[in-house]
N, C-alpha and C positions, 0 to 999 in steps of 0.2 A: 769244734775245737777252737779254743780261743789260740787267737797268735801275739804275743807280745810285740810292742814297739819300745826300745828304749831310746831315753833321753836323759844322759849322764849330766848331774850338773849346769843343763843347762840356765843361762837368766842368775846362778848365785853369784858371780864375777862380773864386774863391767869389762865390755871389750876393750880394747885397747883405739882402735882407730876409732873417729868420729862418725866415719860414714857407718861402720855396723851399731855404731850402740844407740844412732839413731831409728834402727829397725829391731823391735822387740823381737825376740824367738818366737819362733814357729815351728809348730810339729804337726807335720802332715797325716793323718791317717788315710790310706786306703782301704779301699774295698776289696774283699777279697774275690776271687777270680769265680767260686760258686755262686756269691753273692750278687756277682752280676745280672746271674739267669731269674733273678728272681722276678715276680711277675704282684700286680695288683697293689696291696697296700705298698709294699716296699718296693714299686717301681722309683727308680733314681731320677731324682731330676736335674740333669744336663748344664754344666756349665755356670754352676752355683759352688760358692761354699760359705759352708757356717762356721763363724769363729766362736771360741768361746775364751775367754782370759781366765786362767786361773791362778791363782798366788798359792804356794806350798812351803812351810817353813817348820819353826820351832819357834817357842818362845818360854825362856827359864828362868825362873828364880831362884835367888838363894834363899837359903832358910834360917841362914844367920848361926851363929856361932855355939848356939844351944843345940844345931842339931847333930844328929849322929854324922862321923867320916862318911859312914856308905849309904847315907842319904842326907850330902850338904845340899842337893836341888830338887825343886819343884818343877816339870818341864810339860809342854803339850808340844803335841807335832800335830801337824792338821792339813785339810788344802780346804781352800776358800775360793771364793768366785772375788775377783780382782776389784770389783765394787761389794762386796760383799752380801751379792745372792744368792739364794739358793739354788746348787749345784744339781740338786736331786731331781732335775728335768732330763739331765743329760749320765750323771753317773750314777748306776746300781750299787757300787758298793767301791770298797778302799780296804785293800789288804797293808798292813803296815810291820814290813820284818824287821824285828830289834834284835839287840845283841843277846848271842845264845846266853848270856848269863841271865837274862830274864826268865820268871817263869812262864810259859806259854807264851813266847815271844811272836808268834806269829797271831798276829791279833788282826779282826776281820771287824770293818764296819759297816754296817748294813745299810743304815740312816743317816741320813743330814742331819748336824753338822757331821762333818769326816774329819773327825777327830780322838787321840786317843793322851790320855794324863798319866806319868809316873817320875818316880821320885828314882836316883842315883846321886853318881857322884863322877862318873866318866863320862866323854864325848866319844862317839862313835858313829858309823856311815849308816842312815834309815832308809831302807829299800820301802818306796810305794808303790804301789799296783791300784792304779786306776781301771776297773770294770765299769762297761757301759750299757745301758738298757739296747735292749733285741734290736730296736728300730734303728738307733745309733750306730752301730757297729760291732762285728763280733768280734775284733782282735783288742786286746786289753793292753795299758800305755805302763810300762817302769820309769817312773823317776828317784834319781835319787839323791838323798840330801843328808848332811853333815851336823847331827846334832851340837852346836855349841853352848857351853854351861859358863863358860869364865869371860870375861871383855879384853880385847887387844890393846883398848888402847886408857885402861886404868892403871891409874899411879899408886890411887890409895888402896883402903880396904873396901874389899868388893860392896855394897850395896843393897838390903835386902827390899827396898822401895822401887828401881826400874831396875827392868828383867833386859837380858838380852835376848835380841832379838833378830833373826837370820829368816830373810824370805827370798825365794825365791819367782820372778815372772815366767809366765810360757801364755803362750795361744795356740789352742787346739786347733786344728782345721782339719772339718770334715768333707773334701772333695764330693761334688753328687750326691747331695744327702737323700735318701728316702722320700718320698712324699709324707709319708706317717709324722717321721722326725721334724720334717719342713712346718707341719701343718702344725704339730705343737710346740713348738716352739719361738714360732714367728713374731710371737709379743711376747716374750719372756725378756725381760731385762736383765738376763744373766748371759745372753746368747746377741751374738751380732751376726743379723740373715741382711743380705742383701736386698737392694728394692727387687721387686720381681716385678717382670714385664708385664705391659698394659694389659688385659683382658686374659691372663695366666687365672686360672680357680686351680687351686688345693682342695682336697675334699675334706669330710669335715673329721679329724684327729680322732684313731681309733684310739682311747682311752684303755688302758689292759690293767691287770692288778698290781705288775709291777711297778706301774708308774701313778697310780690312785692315790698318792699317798698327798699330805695334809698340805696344804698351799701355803706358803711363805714358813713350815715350820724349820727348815734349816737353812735359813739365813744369818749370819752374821753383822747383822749393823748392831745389836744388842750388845753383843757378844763383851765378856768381862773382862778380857784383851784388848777391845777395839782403839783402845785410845792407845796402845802401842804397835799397832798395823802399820805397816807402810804403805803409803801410798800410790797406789799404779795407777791412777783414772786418769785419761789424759783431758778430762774439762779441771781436773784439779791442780793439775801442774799448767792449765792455761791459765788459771786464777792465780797461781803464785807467780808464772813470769808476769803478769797484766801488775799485779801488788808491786814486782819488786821493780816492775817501769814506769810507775808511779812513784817509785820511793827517788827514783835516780832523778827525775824529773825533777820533784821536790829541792835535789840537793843542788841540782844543777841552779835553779832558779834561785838557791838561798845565796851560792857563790858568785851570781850575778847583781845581787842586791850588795855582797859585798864587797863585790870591787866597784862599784858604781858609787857607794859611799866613800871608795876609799879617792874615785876619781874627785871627784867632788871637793875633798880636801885643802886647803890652799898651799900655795907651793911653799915653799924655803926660799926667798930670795937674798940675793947677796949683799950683803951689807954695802952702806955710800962709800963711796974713796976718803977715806982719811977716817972714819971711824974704830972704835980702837974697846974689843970687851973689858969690862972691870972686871 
């Protein structure tokens, strides 16, 4: 029996203090208490965990003025791997519940990408369910998240050329992971495994049919949205603090050239005694 974990909104708000918004969210998964007993491929291995980033949002369009009231938007709601790899090492599948005015609202994604496209004209709360391959874990994760169709902070007429776009951060953490999971995962670039101690062997990844499936086909770097993804990588937000201390240096050294010219300058001095302007 699977056990849900939820994580309400987590990562769509920034915190308020400095010190937490400096540490991204985290959601722990544990192991369950039969899961323990378990013996051979799925023996746990001690005092590890595997993170994995994932980014989960919406992104919508308008369709412009030609189109019908109860489909003025274009929208997809999705979850992605935070550099945008493929998830499909770690999750089986993504249940995504819409609002009961949908038809067949409870809509099941089996494959990477984990994502699903329709058209309205309301904002409403999108319940996700995250299911995870056998080796992973058998308790299944709820997030949830707030489709937006309109912008907050537009004056004019909406836009049908950039979409808005609401995402939310999380990092999974899987306490003790499995030897199985460990072993496949250890070079995926979707996944962050710790260095494992000296002379530690893994055996070699049992491979099942759940997880057989095609290498790199649901990644998102292609992806027809990606130029409106936000960006979570922290080597990418090290290249923009590095650009914009560079930019400042620049400026600094420009305002130094120009008081230095302005030193330079020759003074005003005071006219002789007795001299007298025309």
């Amino acid at each position: 029996m699977s056990l849900p974990i939820s994580a309400r909104k987590q990562g769509e708000n920034q915190p308020d203090d400095a010190a937490s918004a400096a540490k991204p969210p985290r959601i722990k998964i544990g192991k369950s208490a039969e899961d323990s007993d378990k013996k051979g491929a799925n023996r746990r291995v001690k005092d590890v965990e595997i993170c994995v980033p994932i980014v989960y949002g919406t992104t919508a369009f308008y369709l412009g003025r030609k189109a019908s009231e109860s489909q003025s938007h274009k929208w997809t709601v999705y979850v992605r791997g935070a550099t945008n790899e493929d998830l499909g090492v770690v999750i089986k599948r993504v249940i995504f519940q819409l609002h009961p005015s949908f038809n067949n609202p409870t809509r099941v994604v089996e494959s990477p990408p984990f994502e699903l496209s329709e058209c309205g004209w309301g904002e409403f709360e999108i319940a996700i369910s995250l299911f995870f391959h056998s080796d992973v874990c058998d308790k299944h994760l709820d997030l949830y998240h707030h489709l937006k169709l309109y912008p907050e902070d537009e004056s004019g007429p909406q836009t049908t050329k950039k979409p808005v776009v609401v995402e939310s951060y999380n990092e999974i953490v899987y306490p003790d992971p499995s030897e199985n999971f460990l072993a496949r995962v250890q070079n995926h670039p979707a996944v962050i495994v710790p260095r494992l101690p000296a002379g530690f062997n893994l055996p070699d990844p049992a491979v099942s049919i759940e997880t057989n499936y095609e290498k790199e086909k649901g990644d998102t770097k292609d992806h027809p949205f990606s130029q409106w993804f936000m960006n979570f990588s922290e080597a990418d937000e090290l290249l923009k603090l590095a650009a914009a201390r560079q930019q400042v240096q620049a400026h600094i050294v420009k305002l130094r050239r120009q008081l230095s010219v302005m030193d330079g300058l020759p003074q005003l001095s005071k006219p002789p005694a007795g001299y007298e302007f025309s």
